[in-house]
C-alpha positions in Angstrom: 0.0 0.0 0.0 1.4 3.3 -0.9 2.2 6.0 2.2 -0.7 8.4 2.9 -0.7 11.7 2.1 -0.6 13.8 5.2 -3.0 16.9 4.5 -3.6 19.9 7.3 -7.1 21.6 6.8 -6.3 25.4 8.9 -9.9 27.4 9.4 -10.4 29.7 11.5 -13.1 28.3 13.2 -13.9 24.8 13.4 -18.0 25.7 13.0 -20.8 26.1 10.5 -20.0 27.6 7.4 -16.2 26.7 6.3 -15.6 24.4 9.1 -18.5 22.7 8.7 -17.7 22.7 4.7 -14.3 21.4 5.6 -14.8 18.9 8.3 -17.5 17.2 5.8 -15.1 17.4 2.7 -12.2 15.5 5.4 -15.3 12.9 5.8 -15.0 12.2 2.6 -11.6 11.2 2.0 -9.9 7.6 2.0 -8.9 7.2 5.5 -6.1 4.6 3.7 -5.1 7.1 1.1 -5.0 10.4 3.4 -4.2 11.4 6.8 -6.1 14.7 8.2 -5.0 17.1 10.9 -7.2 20.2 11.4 -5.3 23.3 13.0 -8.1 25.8 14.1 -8.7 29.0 16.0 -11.4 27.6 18.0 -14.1 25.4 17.1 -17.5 24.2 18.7 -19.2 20.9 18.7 -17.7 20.1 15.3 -14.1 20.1 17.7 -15.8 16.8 18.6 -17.4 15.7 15.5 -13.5 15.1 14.0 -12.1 14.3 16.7 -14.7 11.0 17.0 -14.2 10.8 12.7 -10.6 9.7 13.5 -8.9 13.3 13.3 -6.6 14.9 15.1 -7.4 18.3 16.0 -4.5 21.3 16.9 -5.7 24.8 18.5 -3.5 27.8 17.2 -5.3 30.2 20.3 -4.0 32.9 17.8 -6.2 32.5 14.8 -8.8 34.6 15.4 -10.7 36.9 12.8 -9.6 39.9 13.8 -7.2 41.7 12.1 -4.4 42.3 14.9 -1.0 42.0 13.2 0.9 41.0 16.3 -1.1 38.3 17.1 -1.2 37.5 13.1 2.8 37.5 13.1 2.6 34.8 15.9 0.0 32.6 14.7 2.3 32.7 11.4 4.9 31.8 13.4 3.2 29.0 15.0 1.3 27.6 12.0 5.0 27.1 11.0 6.3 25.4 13.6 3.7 22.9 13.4 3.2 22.7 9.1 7.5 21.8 9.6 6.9 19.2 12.4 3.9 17.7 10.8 5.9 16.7 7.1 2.6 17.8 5.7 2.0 16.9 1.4 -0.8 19.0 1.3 -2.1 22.4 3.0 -5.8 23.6 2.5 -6.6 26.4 4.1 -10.6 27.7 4.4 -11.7 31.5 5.6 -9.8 35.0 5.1 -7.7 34.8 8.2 -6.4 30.9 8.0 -6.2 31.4 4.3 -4.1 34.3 4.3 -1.5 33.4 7.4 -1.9 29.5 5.9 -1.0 29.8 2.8 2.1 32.3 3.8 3.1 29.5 6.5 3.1 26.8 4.5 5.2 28.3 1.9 8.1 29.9 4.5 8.2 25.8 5.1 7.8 24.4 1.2 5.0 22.5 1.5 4.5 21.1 -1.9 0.9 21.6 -2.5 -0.8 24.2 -0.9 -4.7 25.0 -1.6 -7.2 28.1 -0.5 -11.3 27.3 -0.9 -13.0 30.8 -0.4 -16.2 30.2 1.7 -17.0 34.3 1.1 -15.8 37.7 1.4 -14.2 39.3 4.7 -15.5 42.6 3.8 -19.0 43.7 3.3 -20.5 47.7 3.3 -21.6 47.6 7.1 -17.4 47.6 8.4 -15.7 50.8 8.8 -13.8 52.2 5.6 -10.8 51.2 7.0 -11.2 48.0 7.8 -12.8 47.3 4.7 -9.8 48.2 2.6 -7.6 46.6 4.6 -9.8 43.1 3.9 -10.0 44.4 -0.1 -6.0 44.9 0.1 
């Protein structure tokens, strides 16, 4: 049998929406062709849910929503620690804030296949101008 392919799935928050999107697309896989680790913000029931599916489930406290680039800087920082430890194949990131710090963690460590699903737009008219540009930028 040929070696799994060890694939992280980073959202923000393990919950309806993306996580729920992402924990039922992890379902779906060949347990005997992939291996799954969720890294998450936070999460609700569906913390649970994959964690009775077979998965293994990692909390980056960090990875909020919020735009606060400290914070940011150290989730990226962690998110790399654990992408290098973890040998992952694949990365697949869901949501604005996991996508964004993700995707720029998983290539400061060369993972090989790295892929964004967008669940929606950050931004919407009812935010301040600011932090709507910010999201657009």
């Amino acid at each position: 049998m040929a070696q799994r392919l060890r694939v992280a799935q980073i959202v923000t928050r393990l919950m309806a929406g993306a996580g729920g999107v992402a924990l039922r697309g992890a379902i779906a896989l060949d347990p005997e062709r992939y291996e799954v680790v969720f890294i998450i913000g936070s999460g609700n029931r569906l913390v649970a849910e994959a964690e009775q599916s077979g998965f293994e489930v990692v909390t980056v406290d960090l990875l909020r929503s919020d735009i606060a680039p400290l914070d940011d800087w150290r989730a990226r920082r962690e998110l790399r620690a654990i992408l290098a430890k973890g040998a992952f194949d694949v990365v697949h990131t869901h949501s604005a804030k996991a996508g964004a710090i993700g995707r720029m963690a998983a290539r400061d460590v060369g993972v090989g296949r790295i892929v964004h699903t967008y669940h929606g737009f950050p931004f919407h008219e009812f935010q301040s101008r600011a932090r709507r540009t910010a999201y657009v930028a």
